[in-house]
N, C-alpha and C positions, 0 to 999 in steps of 0.2 A: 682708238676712240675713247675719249675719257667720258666716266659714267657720270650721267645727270642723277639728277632729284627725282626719288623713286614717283616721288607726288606728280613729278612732268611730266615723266611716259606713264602714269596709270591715267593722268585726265588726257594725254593725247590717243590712248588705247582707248579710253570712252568716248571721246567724241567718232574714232574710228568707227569703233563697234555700233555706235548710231546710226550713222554714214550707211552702214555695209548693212545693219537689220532692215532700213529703213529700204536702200534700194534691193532688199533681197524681197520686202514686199510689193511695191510698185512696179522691181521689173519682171518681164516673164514672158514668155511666146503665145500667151495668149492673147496678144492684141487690145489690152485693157488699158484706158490713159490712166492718166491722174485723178481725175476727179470721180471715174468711178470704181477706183479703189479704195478711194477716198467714202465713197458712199458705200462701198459694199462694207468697210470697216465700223460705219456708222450707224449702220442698221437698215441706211435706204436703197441700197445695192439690190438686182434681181438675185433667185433664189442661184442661178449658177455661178453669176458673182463673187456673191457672197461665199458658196463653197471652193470657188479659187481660192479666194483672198483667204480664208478662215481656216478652212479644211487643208489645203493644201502650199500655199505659200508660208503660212505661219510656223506648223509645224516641220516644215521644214527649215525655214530660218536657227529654231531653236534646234533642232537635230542639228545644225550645221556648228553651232556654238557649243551643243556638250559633247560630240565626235571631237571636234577644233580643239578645247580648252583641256581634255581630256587627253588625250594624246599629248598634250603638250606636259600635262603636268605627269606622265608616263616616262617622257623623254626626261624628266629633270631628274625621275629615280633610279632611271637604270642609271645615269651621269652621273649621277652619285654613288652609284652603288658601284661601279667601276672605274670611276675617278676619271672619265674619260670624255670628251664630248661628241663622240664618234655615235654615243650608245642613244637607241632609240630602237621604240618595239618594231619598228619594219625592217630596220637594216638587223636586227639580232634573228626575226623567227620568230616572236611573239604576235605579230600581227599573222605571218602563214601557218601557225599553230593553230589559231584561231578558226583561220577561214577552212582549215582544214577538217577541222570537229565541228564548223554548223555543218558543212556541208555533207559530211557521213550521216549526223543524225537526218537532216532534210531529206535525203535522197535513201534514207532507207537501212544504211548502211551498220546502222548501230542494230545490237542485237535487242530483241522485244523486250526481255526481261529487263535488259539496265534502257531500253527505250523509256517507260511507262514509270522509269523513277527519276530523270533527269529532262529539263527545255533543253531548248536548244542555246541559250546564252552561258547555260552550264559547261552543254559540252562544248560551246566557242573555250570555256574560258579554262576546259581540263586540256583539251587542245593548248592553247596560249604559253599551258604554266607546264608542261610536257614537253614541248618546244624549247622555251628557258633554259629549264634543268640541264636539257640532254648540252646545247651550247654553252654553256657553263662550266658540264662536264668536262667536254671535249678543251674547253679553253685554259682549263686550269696547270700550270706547272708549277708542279711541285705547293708549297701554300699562296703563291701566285700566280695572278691572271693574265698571260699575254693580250695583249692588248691586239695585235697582229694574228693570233687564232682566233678572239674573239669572235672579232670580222669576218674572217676567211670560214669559221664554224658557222656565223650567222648567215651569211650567202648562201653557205650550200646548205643549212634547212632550210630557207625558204624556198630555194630554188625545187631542191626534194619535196618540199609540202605542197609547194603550188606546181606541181605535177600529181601528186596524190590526188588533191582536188580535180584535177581537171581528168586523169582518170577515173575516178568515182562516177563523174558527170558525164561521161560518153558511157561509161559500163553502165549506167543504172536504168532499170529496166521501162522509166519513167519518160520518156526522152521529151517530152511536154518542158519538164522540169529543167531542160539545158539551159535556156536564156534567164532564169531565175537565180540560177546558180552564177551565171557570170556577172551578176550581183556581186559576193564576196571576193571575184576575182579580178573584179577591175574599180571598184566601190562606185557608191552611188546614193546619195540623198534623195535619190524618187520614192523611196516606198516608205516614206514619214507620215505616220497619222497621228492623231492624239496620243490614245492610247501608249503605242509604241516609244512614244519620247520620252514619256516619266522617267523611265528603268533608266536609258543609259541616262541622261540627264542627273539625276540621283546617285548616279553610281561615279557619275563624273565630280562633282563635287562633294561627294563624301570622301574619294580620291584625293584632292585640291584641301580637302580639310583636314583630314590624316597627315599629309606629307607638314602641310603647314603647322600643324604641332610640335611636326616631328624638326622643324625646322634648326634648332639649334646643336642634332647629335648630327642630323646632316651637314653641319655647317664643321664639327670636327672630325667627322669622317672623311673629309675635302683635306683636310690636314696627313692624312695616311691612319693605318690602323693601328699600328700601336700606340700613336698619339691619343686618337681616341678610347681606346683602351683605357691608355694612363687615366684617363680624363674622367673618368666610369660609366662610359657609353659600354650600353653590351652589344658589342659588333654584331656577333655571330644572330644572335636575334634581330637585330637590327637589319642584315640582311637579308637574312628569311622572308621578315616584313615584308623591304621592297621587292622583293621576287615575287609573292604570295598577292601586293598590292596591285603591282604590273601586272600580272596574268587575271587577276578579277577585271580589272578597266578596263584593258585592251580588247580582253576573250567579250564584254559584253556591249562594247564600242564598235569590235568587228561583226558582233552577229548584226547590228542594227543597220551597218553603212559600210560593210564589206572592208575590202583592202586600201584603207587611206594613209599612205607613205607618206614619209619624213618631213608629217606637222614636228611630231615630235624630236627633230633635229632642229629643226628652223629655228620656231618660237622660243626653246630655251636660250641657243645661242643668241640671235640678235637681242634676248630681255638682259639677258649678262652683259654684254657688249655695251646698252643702253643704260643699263641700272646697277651694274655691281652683282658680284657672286650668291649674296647672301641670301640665306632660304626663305627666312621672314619675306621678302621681299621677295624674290625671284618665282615664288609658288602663286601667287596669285598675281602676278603679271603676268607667267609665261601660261596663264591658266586663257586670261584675257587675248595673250596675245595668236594662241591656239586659237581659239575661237575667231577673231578677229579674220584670221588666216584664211581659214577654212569660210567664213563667207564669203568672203571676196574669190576666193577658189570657184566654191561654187556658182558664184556668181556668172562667172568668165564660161564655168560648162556649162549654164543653159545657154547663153548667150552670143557664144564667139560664132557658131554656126547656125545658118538656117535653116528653119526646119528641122534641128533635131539638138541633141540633148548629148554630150560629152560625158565619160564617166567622170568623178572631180576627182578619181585617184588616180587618172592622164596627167590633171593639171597639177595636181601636188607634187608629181615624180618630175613633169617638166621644169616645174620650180626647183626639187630639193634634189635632183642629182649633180644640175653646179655646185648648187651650196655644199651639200657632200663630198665632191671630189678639192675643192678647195678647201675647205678643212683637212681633209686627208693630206693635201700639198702643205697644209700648215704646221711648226713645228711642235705644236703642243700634240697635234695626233699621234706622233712619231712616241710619246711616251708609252713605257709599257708598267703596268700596276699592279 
């Protein structure tokens, strides 16, 4: 596919993103048409209306764009940070790091003394960056990165983590607390309130704003590392960063909407595919293009069944295990860095 005019797919990504905020308010299982959505948005809506439409459709809409665009722009650093496009916080571990450390601290599991000093989006994100490290470790040969343990390391913590979790959650002495917990382990945009959406919201574009400064050592760090070296990029900081950047975004993207898989694969590749490599550019479309994603995702799980509500990290993984395994089939995965 040859690459367009970043200008084309950012105003086809906005009129998207309209499209999907617009019917992420109007539609819903609660039986509400147009026109009194229309009116509950306008002030002349009754009082339960209006807290659908306000209270709970809105803030949801917007948790569904900074979880989306967040994640996306997650997936552009670890791809950069391993030269790979395989890499994204679900398939490494950083998303099961995650859900692994709210759900100790939630369920009790953390000890009192470091309880009373740490949220829970902290310990999402000492989880997250814990997880990282340890598949990093284990992927490393010699001063390179198999690209092949990467993977095969990242599997098996997640697979390890989201067993921790789910034993935490059957051991904890709280058992009220089970169905709450399966929140993080299969994600979910139901429990967006106001409040609650600044943080990741915030955290997701201060993400999308870092990466995109950082846009030109990424773009010779694409080049290999001694290149950028030569070039007086400081690698080894420069990778810290992205490791350090991942495990903040991810760890407080997952405390908010649980375990939402391979945005962060998706949205990057199809915004290269559509728009060219380059970070300037690629950061804040695959930022859009996450978002984008993840509404229409979630659109599809309140929707597809009646009477009831889909987790959206069902419909993200029924989406992004093709796309993953086709990748994997493809010859660029096959590199190792």
């Amino acid at each position: 596919m040859t690459p367009r005019s970043p200008l084309l797919v950012g105003l086809a990504l906005v009129a998207l993103g309209l499209v999907a905020f617009v019917a992420a308010i109007f539609v819903g299982s609660s039986g509400l048409d147009a026109g009194r959505v229309w009116a509950a948005l306008v002030g002349d809506g009754s009082v339960a209306e209006t807290a659908i439409v306000r209270q709970i459709r809105m803030p949801r809409a917007l948790l569904a764009m900074a979880v989306g665009g967040g994640l996306a722009v997650v997936g552009v650093a670890m791809q950069a940070l391993v030269r790979n496009p395989l890499a994204e916080p679900y398939v490494l571990g950083a998303s099961g790091g995650a859900s692994a450390g709210a759900a100790l601290f939630y369920l009790g599991f953390v000890p009192p003394v470091i309880a009373k000093t740490v949220s829970m989006p902290l310990a999402a994100v000492i989880g997250s960056w814990l997880a990282l490290v340890f598949v990093f470790v284990v992927a490393k040969d010699g001063p390179r990165l198999s690209t092949a343990r990467l993977l095969l390391a990242g599997v098996a913590v997640s697979a390890l983590l989201g067993s921790v979790t789910a034993f935490v959650t059957f051991a904890s002495p709280e058992p009220d607390k089970l169905r709450a917990v399966l929140f993080w382990l299969l994600g979910s945009l139901s429990g967006a309130q106001w409040p609650g959406v600044l943080l990741p919201l915030g955290v997701a574009m201060g993400g999308a704003a870092v990466l995109w400064a950082l846009a030109r050592p990424l773009d010779l760090l694409a080049t290999g590392e001694e290149p950028a070296l030569a070039l007086g990029v400081h690698v080894e900081a420069l990778k810290r960063g992205l490791l350090a950047l991942s495990a903040i975004v991810t760890g407080v993207l997952v405390a908010s909407a649980g375990l939402v898989g391979f945005v962060g694969l998706i949205a990057p590749h199809a915004v290269r595919l559509a728009a060219g490599p380059g970070h300037r550019r690629l950061v804040p479309l695959a930022f859009g293009g996450g978002a984008v994603f993840l509404l229409f995702a979630d659109l599809v799980a309140r929707t597809l069944l009646d009477g009831q509500e889909l987790p959206v990290g069902v419909v993200t993984a029924l989406c992004g295990v093709p796309f993953f395994l086709l990748l994997l089939r493809s010859s660029d995965a096959e590199r190792v860095v």
